[in-house]
GUTI-757371 format. One record per atom (N, C-alpha, C, O): residue number from 0; residue in three letters; atom name; x, y, z. Coordinates in steps of 0.001 Angstrom, whole numbers. Each point is the difference from the previous one (the first is absolute). Example, Ala and Ser with C-alpha at 12.3 -4.5 7.8 and 13.67 -1.06 7.14 Angstrom:
<atoms>
+-----+------+------+---------+---------+---------+
| pos | code | site |    east |   north |      up |
+-----+------+------+---------+---------+---------+
|   0 |  ALA |    N |   13190 |   -5690 |    7800 |
|   0 |  ALA |   CA |    -890 |    1190 |       0 |
|   0 |  ALA |    C |     900 |    1200 |       0 |
|   0 |  ALA |    O |    1036 |     -19 |     665 |
|   1 |  SER |    N |   -1386 |    1069 |   -1385 |
|   1 |  SER |   CA |     820 |    1190 |      60 |
|   1 |  SER |    C |    -770 |    1090 |     730 |
|   1 |  SER |    O |     509 |    1108 |     169 |
+-----+------+------+---------+---------+---------+
</atoms>
This chain:
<atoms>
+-----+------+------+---------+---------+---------+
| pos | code | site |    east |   north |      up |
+-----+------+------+---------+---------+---------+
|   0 |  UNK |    N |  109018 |   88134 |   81367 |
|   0 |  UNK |   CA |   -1152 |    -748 |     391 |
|   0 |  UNK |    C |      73 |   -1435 |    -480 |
|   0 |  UNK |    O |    -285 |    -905 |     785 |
|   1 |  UNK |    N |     617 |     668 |   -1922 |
|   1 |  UNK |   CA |     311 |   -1411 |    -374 |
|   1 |  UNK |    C |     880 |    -960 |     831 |
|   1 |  UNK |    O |    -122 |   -1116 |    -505 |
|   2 |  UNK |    N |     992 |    1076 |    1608 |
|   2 |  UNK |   CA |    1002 |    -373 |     656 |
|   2 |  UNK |    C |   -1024 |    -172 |    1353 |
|   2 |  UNK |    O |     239 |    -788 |     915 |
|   3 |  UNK |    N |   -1027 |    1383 |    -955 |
|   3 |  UNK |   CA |   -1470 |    -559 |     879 |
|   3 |  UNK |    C |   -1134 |    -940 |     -69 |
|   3 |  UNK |    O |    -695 |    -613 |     809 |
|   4 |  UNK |    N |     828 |     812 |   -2868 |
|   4 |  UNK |   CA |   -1063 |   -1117 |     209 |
|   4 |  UNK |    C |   -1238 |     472 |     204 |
|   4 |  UNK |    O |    -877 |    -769 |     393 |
|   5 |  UNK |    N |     606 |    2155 |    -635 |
|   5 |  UNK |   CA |   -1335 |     253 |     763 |
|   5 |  UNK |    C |   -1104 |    -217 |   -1345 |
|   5 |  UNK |    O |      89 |     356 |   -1175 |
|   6 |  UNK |    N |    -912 |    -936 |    1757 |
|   6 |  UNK |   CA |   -1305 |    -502 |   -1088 |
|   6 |  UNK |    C |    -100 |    -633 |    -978 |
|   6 |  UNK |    O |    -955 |     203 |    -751 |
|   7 |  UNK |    N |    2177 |   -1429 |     386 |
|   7 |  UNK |   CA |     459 |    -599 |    -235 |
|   7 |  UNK |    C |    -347 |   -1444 |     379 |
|   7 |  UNK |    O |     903 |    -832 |     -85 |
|   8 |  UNK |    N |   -1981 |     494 |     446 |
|   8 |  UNK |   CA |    -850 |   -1004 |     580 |
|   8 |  UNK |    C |   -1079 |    -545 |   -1068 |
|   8 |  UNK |    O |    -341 |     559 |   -1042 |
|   9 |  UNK |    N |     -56 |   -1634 |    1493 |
|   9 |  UNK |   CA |   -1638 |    -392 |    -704 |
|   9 |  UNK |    C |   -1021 |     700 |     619 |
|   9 |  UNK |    O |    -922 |     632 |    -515 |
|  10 |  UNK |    N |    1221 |    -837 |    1803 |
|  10 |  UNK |   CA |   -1173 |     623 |     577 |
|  10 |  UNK |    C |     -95 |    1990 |    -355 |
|  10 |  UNK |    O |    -916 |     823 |     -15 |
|  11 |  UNK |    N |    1938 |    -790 |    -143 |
|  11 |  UNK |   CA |     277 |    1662 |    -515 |
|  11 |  UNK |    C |    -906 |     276 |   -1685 |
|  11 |  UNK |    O |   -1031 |     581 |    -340 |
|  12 |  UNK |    N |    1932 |   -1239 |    -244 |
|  12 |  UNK |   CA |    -640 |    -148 |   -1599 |
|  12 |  UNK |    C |   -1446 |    -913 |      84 |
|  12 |  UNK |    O |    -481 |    -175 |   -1120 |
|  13 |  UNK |    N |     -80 |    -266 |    1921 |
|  13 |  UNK |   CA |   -1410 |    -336 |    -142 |
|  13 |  UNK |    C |    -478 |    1089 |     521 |
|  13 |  UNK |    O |    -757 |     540 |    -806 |
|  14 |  UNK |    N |     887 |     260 |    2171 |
|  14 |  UNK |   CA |    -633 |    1114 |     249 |
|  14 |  UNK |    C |    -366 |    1316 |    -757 |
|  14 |  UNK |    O |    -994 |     724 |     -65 |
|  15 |  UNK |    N |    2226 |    -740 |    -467 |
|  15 |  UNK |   CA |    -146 |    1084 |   -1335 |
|  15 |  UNK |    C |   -1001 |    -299 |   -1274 |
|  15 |  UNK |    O |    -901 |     722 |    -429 |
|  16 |  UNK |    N |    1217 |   -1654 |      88 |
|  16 |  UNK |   CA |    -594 |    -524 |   -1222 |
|  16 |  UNK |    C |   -1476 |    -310 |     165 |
|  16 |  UNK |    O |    -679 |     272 |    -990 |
|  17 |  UNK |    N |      78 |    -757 |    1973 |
|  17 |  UNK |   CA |   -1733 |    -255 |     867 |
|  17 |  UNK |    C |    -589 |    1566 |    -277 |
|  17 |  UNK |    O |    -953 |     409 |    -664 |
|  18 |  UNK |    N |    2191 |     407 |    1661 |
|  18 |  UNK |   CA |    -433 |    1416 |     177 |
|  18 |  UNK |    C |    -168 |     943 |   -1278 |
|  18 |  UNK |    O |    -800 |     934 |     -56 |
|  19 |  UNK |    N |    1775 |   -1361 |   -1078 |
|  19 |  UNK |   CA |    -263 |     883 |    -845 |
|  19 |  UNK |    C |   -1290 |    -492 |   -1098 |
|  19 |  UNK |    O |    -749 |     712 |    -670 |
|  20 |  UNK |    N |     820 |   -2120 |     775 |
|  20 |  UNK |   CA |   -1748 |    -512 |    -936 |
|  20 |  UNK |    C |    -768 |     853 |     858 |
|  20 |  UNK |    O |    -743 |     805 |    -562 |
|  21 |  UNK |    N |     776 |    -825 |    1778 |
|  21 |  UNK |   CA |   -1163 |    1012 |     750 |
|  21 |  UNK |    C |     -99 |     700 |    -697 |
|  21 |  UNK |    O |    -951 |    -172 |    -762 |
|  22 |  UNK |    N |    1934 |    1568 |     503 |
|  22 |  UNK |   CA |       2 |    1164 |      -7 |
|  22 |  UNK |    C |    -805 |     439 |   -1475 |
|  22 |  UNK |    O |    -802 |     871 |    -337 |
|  23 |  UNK |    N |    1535 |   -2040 |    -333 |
|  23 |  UNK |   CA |    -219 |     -84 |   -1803 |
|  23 |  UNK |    C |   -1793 |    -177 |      14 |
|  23 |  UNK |    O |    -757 |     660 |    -711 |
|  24 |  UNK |    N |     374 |   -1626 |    1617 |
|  24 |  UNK |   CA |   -1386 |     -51 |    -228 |
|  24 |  UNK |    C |    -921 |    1429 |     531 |
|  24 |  UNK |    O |    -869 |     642 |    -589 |
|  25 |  UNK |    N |    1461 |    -482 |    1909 |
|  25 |  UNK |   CA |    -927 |    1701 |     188 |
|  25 |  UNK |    C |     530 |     940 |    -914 |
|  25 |  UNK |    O |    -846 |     827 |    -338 |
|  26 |  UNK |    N |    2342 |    -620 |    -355 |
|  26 |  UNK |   CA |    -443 |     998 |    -837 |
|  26 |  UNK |    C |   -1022 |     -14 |   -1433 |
|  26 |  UNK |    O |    -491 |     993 |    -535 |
|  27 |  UNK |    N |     342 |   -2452 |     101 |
|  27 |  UNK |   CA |   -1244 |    -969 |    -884 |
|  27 |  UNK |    C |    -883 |     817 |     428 |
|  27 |  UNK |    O |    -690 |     815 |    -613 |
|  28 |  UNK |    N |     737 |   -1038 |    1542 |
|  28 |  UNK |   CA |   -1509 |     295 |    1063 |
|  28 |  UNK |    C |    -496 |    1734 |    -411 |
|  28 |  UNK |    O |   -1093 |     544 |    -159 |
|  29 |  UNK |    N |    2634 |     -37 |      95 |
|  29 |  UNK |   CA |    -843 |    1717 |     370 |
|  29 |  UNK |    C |      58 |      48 |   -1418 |
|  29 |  UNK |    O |   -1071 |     252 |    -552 |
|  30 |  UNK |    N |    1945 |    -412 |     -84 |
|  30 |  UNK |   CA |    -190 |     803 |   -1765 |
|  30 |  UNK |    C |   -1664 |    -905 |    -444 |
|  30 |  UNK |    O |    -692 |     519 |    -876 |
|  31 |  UNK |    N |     416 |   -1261 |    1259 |
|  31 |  UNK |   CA |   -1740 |    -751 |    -250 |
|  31 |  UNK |    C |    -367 |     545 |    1063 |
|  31 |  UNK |    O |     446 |    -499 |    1034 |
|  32 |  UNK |    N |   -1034 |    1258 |    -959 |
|  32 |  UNK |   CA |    -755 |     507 |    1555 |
|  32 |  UNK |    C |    -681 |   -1612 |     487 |
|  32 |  UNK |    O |   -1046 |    -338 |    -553 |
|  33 |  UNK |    N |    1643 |    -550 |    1527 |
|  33 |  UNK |   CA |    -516 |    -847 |     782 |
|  33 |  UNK |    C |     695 |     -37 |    1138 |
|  33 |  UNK |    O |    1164 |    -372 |     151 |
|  34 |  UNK |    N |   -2252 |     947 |     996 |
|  34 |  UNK |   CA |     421 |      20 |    1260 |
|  34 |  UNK |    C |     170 |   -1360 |     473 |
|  34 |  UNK |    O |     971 |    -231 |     722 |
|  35 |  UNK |    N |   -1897 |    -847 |   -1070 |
|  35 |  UNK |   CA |     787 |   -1433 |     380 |
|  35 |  UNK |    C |    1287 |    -766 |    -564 |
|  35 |  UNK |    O |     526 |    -985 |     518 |
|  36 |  UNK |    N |    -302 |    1357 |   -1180 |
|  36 |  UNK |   CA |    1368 |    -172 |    -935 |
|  36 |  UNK |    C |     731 |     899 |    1019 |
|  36 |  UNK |    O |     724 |    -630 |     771 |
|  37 |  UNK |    N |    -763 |    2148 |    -582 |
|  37 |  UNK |   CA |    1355 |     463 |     446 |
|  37 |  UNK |    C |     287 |    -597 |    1671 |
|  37 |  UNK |    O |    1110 |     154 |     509 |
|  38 |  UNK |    N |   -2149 |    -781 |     180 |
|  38 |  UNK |   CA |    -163 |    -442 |    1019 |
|  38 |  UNK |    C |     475 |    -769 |     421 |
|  38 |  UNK |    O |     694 |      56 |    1016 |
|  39 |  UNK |    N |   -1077 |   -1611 |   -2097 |
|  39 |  UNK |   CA |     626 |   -1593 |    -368 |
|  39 |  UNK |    C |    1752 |     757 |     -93 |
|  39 |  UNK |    O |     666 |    -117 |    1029 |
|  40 |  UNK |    N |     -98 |     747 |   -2069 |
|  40 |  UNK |   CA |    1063 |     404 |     268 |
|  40 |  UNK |    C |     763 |     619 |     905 |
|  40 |  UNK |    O |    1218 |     111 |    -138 |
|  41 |  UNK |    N |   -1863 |     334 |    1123 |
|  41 |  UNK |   CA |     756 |     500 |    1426 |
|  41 |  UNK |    C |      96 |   -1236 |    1147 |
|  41 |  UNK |    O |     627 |    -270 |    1024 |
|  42 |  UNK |    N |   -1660 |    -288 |   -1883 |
|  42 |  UNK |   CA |      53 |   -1257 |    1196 |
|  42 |  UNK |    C |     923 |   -1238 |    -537 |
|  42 |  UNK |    O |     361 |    -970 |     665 |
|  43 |  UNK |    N |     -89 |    1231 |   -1954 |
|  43 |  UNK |   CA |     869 |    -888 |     -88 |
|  43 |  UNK |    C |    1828 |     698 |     -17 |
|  43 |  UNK |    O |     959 |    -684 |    -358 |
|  44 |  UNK |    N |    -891 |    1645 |     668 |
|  44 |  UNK |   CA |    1027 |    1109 |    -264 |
|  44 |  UNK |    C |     807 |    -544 |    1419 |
|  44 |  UNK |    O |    1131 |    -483 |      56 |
|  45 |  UNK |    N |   -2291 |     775 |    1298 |
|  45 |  UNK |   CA |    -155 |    -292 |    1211 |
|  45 |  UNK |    C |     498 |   -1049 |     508 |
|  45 |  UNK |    O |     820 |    -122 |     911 |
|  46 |  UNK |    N |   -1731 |   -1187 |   -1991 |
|  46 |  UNK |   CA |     862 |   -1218 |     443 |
|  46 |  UNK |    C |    1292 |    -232 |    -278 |
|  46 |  UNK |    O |     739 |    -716 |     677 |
|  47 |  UNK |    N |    -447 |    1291 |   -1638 |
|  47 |  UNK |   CA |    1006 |    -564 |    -347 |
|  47 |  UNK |    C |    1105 |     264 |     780 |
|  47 |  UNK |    O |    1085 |    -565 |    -135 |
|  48 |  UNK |    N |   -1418 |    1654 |    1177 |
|  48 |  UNK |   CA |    1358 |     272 |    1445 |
|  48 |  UNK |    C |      -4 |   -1377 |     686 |
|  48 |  UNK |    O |     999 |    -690 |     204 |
|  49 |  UNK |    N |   -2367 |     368 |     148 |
|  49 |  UNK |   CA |    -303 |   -1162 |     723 |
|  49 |  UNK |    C |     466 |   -1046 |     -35 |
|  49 |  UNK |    O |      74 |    -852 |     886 |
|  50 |  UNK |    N |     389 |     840 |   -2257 |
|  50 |  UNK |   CA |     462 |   -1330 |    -705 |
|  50 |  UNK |    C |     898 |       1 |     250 |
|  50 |  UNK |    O |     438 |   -1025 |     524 |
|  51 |  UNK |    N |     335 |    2027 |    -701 |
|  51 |  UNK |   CA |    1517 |     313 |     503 |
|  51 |  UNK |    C |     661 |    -685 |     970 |
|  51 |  UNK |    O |     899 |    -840 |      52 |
|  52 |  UNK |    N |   -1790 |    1599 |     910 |
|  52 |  UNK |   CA |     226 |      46 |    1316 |
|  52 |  UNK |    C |    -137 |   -1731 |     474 |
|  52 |  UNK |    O |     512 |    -315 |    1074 |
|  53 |  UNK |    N |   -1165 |    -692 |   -1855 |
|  53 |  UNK |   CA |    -725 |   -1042 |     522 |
|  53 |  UNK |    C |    1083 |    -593 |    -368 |
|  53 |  UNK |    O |     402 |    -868 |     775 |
|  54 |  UNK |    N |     479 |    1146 |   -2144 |
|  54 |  UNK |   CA |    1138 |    -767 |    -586 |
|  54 |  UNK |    C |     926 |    -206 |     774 |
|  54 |  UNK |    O |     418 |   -1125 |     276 |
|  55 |  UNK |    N |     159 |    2521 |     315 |
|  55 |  UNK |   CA |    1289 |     123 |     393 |
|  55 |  UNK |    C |    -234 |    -702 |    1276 |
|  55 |  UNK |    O |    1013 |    -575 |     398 |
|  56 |  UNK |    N |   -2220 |     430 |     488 |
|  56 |  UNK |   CA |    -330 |    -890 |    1293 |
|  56 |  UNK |    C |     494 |    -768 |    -607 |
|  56 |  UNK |    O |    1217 |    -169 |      79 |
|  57 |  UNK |    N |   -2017 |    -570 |    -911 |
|  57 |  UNK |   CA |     379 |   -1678 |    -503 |
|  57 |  UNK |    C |    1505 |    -293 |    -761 |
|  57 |  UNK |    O |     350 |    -914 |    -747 |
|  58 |  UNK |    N |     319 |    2010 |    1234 |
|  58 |  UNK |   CA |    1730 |    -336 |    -545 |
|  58 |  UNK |    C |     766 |     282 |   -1462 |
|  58 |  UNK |    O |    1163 |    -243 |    -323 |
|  59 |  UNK |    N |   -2624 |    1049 |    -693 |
|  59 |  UNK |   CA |     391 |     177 |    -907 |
|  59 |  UNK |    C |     758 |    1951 |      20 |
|  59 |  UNK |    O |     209 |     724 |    -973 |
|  60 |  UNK |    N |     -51 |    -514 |    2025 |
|  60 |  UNK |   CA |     243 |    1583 |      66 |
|  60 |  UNK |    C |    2349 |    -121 |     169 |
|  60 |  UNK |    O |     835 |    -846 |    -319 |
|  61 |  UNK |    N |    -801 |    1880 |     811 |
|  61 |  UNK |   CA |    1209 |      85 |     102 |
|  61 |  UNK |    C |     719 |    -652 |    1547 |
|  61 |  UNK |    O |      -8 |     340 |    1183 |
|  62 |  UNK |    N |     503 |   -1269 |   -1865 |
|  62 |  UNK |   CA |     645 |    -637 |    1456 |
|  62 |  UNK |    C |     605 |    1033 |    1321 |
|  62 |  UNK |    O |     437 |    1087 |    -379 |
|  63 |  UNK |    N |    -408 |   -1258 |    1312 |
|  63 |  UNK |   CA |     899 |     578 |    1234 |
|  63 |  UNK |    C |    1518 |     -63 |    -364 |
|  63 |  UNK |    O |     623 |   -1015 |    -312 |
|  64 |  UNK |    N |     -89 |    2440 |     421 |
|  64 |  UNK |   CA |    1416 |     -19 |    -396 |
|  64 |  UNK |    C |     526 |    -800 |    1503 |
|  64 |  UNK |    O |    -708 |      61 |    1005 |
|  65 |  UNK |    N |    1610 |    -565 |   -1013 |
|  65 |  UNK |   CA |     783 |    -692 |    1364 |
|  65 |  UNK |    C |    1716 |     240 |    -605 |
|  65 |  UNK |    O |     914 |    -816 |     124 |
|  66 |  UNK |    N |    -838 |    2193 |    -799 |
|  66 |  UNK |   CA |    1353 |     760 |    -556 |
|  66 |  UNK |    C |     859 |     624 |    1525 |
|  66 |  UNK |    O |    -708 |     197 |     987 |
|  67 |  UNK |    N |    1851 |      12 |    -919 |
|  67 |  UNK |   CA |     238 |     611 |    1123 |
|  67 |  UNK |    C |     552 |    1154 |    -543 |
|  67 |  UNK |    O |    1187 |     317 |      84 |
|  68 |  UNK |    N |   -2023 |     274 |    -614 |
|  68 |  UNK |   CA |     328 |    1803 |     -33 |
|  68 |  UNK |    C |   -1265 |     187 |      61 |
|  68 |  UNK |    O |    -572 |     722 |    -817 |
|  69 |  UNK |    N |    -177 |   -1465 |    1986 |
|  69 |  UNK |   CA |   -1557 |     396 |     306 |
|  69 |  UNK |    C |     270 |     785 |    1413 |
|  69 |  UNK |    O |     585 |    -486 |     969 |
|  70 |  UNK |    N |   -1157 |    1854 |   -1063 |
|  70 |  UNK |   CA |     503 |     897 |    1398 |
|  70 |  UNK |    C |   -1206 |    -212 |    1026 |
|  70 |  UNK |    O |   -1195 |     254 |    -154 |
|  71 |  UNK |    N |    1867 |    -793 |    1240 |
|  71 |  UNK |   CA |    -737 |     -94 |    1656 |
|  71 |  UNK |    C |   -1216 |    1239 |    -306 |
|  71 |  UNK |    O |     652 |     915 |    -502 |
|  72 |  UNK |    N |   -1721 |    -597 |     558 |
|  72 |  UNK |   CA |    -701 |    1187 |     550 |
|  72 |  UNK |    C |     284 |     495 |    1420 |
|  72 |  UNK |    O |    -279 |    1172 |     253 |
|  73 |  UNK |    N |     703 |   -1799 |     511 |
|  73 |  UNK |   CA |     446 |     117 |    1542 |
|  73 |  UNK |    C |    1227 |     879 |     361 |
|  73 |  UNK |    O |     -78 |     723 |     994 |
|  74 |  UNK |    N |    1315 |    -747 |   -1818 |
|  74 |  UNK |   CA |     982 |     902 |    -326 |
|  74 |  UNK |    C |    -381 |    1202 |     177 |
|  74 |  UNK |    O |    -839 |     552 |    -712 |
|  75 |  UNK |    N |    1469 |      20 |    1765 |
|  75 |  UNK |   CA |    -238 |    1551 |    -161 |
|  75 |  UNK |    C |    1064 |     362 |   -1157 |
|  75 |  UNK |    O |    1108 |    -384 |    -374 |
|  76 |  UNK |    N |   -2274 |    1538 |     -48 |
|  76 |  UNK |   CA |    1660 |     914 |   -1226 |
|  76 |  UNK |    C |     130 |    1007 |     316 |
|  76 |  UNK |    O |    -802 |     555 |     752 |
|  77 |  UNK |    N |    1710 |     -71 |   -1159 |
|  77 |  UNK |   CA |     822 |    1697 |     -95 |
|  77 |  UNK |    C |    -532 |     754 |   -1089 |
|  77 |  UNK |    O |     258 |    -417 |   -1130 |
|  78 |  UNK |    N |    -977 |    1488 |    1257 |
|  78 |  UNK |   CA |    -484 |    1234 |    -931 |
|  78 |  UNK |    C |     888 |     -40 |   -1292 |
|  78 |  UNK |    O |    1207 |     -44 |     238 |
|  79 |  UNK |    N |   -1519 |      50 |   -1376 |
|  79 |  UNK |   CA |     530 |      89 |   -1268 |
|  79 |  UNK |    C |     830 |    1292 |      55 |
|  79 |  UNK |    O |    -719 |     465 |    -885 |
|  80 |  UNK |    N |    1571 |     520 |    1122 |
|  80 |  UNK |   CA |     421 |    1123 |    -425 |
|  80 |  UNK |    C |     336 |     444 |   -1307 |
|  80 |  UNK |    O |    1168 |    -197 |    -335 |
|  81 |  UNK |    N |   -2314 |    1038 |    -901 |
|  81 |  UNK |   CA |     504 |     -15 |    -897 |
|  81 |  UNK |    C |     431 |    1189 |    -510 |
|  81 |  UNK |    O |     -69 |     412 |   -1158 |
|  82 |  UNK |    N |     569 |     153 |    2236 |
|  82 |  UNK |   CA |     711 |    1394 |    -484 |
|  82 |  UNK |    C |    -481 |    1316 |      43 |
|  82 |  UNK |    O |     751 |     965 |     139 |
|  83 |  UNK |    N |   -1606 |    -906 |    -218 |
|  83 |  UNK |   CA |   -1189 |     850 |     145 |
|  83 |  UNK |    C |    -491 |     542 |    1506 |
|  83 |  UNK |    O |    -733 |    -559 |     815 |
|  84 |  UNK |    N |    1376 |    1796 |    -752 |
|  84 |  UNK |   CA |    -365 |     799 |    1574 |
|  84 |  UNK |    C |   -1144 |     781 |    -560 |
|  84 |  UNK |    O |     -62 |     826 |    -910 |
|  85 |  UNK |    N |    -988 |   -1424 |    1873 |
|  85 |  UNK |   CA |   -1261 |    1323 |     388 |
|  85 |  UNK |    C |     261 |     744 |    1055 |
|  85 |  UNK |    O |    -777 |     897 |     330 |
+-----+------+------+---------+---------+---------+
</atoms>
């Protein structure tokens, strides 16, 4: 997975990090019984995908590979045979 790069972004590590203050504040929320506390924390848990998502628009996400061991989807393929008769 590392040779991918996957989540390995700002916009990746801000999404996580937004999302988990969320999470940290609703569980605040339930060990204090406050239903507006665990609430404020889902909603900020929530945003923090948003944020994500708003980053990687604005160019902070993972660039477009333009590698050429990127496979056509259009290619028909041939059935894997892995040995195995049913």
């Amino acid at each position: 997975m590392s040779a991918n790069s996957h989540g390995s972004t700002t916009a990746a590590w801000t999404a996580v990090g937004v999302s988990f203050v969320g999470f940290f504040v609703a569980a605040v929320g339930m060990v204090m019984p406050s239903p507006i506390l665990v609430a404020v924390g889902l909603v900020v848990a929530a945003a923090g995908a948003v944020v994500g998502k708003m980053m990687s628009a604005a160019g902070f996400g993972k660039k477009p590979s333009t590698h050429a061991s990127i496979v056509d989807p259009m290619v028909k393929r041939e059935p894997v045979n892995n040995g195995v008769s049913v």
